[in-house]
C-alpha positions in Angstrom: -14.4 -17.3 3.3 -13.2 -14.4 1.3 -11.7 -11.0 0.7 -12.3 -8.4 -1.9 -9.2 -6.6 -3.3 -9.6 -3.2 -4.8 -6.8 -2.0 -6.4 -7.6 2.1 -7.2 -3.9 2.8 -8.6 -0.2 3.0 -6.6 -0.2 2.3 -3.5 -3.8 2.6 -3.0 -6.6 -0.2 -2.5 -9.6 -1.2 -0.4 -9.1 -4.4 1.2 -13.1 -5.6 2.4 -13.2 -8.1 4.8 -15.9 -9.0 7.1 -17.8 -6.5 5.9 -14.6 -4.1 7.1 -13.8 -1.8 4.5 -10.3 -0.9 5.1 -8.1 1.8 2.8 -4.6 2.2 2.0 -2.0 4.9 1.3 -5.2 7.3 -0.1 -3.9 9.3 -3.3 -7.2 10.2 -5.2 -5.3 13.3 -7.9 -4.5 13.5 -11.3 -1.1 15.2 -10.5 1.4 15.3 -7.8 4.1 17.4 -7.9 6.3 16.5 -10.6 4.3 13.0 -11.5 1.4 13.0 -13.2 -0.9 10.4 -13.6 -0.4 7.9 -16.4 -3.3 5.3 -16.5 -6.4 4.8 -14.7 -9.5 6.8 -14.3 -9.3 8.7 -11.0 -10.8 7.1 -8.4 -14.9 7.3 -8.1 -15.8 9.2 -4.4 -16.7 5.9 -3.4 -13.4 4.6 -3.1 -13.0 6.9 -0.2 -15.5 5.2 2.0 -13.5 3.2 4.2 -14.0 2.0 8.1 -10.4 2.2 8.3 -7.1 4.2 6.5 -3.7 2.8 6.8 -0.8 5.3 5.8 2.2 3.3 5.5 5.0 6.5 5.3 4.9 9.8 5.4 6.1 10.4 1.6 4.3 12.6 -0.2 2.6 9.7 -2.5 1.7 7.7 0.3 0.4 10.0 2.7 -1.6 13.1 0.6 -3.5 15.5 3.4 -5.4 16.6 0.2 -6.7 12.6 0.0 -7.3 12.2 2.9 -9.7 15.4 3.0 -12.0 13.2 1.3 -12.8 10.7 4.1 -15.7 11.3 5.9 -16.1 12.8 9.1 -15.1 11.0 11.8 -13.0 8.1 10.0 -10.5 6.2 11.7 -6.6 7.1 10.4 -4.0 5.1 11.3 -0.7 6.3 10.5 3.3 6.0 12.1 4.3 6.8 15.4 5.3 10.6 15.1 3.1 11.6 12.0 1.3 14.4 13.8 4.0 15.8 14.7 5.8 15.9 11.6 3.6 16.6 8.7 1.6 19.9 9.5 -0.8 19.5 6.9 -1.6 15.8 8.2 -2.3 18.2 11.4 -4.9 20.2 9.7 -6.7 17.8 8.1 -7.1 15.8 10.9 -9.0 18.8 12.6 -11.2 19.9 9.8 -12.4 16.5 9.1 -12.2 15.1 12.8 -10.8 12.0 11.8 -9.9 9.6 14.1 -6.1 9.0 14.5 -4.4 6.0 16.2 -0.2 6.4 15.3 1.3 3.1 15.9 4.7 1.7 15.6 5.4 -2.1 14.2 4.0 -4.6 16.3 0.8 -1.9 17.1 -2.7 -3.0 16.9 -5.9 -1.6 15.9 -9.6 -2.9 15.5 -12.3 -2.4 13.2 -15.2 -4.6 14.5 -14.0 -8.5 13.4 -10.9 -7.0 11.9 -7.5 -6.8 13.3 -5.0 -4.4 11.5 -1.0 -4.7 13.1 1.4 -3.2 12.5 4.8 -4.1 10.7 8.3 -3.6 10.2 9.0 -1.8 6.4 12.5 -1.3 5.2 12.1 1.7 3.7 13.3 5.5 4.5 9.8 6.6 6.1 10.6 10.7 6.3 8.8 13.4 5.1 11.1 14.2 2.4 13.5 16.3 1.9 13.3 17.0 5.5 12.1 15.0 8.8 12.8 13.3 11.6 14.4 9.9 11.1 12.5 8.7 14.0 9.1 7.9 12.3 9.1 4.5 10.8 7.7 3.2 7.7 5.1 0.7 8.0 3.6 -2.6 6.6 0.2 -4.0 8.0 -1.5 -7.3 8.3 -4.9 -7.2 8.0 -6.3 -9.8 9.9 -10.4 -10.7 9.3 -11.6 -14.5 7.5 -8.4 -13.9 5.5 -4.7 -12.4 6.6 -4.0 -9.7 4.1 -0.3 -8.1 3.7 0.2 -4.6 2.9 4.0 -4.2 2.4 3.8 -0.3 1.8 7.0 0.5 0.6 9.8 -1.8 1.7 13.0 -3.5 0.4 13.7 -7.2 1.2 14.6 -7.7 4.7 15.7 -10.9 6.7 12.5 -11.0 9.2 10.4 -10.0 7.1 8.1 -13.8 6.9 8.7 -13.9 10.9 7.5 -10.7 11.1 3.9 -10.8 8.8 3.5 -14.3 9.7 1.2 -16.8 7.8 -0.7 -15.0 4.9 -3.4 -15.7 2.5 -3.0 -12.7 0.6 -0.1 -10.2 0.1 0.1 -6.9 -1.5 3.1 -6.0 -2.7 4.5 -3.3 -4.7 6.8 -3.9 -7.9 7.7 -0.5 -9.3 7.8 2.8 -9.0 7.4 6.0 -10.6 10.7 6.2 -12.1 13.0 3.7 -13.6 15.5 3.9 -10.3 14.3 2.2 -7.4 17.1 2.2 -5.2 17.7 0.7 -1.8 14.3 -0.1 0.4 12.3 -0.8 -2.6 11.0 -3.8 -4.6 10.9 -4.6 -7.8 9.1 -7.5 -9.5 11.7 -10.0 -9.0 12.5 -9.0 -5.2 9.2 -9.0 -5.3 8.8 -12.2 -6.6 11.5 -13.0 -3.8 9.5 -11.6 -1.1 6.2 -13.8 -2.2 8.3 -16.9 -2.3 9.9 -16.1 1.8 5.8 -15.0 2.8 4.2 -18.2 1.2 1.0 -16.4 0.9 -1.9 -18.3 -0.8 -2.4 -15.4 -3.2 -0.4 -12.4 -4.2 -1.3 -8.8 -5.9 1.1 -6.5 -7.5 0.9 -2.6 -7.0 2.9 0.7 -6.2 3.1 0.7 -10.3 1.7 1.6 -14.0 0.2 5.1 -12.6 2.4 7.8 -11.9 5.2 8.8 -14.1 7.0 12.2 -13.9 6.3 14.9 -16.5 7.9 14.5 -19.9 9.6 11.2 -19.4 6.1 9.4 -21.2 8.9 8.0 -24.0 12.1 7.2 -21.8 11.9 3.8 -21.4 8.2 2.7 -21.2 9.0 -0.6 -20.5 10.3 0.8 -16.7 6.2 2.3 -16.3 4.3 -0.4 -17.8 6.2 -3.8 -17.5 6.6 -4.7 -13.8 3.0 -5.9 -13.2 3.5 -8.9 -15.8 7.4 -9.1 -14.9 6.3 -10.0 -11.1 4.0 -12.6 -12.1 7.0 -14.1 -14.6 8.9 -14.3 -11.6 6.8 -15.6 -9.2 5.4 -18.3 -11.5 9.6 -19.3 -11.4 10.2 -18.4 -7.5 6.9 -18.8 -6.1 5.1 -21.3 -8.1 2.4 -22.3 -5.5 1.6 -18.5 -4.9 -1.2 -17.3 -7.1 -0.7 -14.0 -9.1 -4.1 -11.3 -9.6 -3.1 -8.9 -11.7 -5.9 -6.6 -11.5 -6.2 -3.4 -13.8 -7.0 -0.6 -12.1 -10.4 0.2 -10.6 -10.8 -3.6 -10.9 -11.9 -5.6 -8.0 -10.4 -9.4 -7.1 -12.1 -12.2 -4.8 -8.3 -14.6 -3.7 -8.9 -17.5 -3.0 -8.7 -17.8 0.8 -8.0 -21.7 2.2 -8.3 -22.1 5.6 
């Protein structure tokens, strides 16, 4: 059994499983607002194809209506409980590309032929900011085919989060940011490392860093941009030894190695 791992850059990979191609947190642009991207081609237009699109949040980086106006027609969206109503241009989209939108809430399912997506608790602010209704959650998802595969989203630490995912072979977890401030409902490589070590996953992949970085802050402390990928898998070789790290650069594709 296996699982291909994709990782295009941020928050944004293609999980293939069971011949299920299944997307995450689309952002396919050089620039976003005030962050620009930093390494990493852009992705190719295949990295679009998908038979399934998770959005984990409404932020602005996570879910991008220009993105997600490359799927093709008639794709299947998945997306928080109360995105259509709050993100207008989510709205449009939708409509000129006829996607397909489920909104779910943690503990939601979905399926894409052999593949089971549910939904998750995330502790993370999940608003479209600066403005929103507090009401739409943030979202992980457990992708569920020959392997169980972990998408965390954005999320701090939280104390159910193993009863809540449940047994995992592979989990995806981000360990920075675009910024050097995380803040609270965030990890960083060694809550990261923390997080891997409570999930027990066979494998684990770090993302949500080393691409964006806002506009004129290329020399403030580069260590904050580049470092957290290699810093995760320091800590998780100390907190998580039996867990192993793929550290994939982007574009690159990984095969974990999936026991059961």
């Amino acid at each position: 059994m296996s699982v291909e791992v994709t990782w295009w850059g941020h928050a944004t990979v293609t999980v293939e499983d069971s011949g299920v191609r299944v997307l995450t947190d689309p952002l396919f642009v050089r620039r976003l607002a005030h962050l620009r991207r930093r390494r990493g081609a852009l992705p190719p237009p295949q990295a679009a194809d998908a038979d399934l699109v998770l959005v984990s949040h409404l932020h602005a980086d996570h879910l991008h209506p220009a993105s997600l106006a490359r799927l093709a027609p008639g794709t299947r969206l998945v997306v928080p409980r109360g995105a259509m109503a709050a993100v207008p241009g989510l709205r449009r989209v939708v409509v000129a590309r006829a996607l397909r939108v489920t909104e779910l809430a943690p503990g939601g399912r979905i399926s894409a032929g052999p593949v089971t997506v549910r939904a998750v608790h995330a502790a993370h602010d999940g608003r479209r900011l600066p403005y929103g209704p507090h009401r739409v959650p943030a979202l992980g998802y457990v992708v569920e085919g020959c392997a169980r595969t972990y998408f965390a989203g954005d999320t701090g630490l939280f104390d159910a989060m193993a009863d809540e995912v449940g047994p995992c072979d592979v989990a995806l977890l981000p360990v920075g940011g675009w910024g050097p401030f995380l803040g609270h409902g965030h990890l960083n490589a060694r809550r990261a490392a923390q997080a891997a070590a409570r999930l027990a996953p066979g494998s684990a992949v770090p993302v949500h860093y080393g691409t964006y970085w806002p506009i004129g802050m290329d020399a403030v402390r580069p260590h904050e941009f580049h470092a957290p990928g290699q810093e995760f898998a320091r800590q998780a070789a100390l907190l998580a030894p039996k867990v192993t790290v793929y550290r994939p650069v982007h574009g690159e594709s990984v095969r974990p190695v999936v026991a059961r």
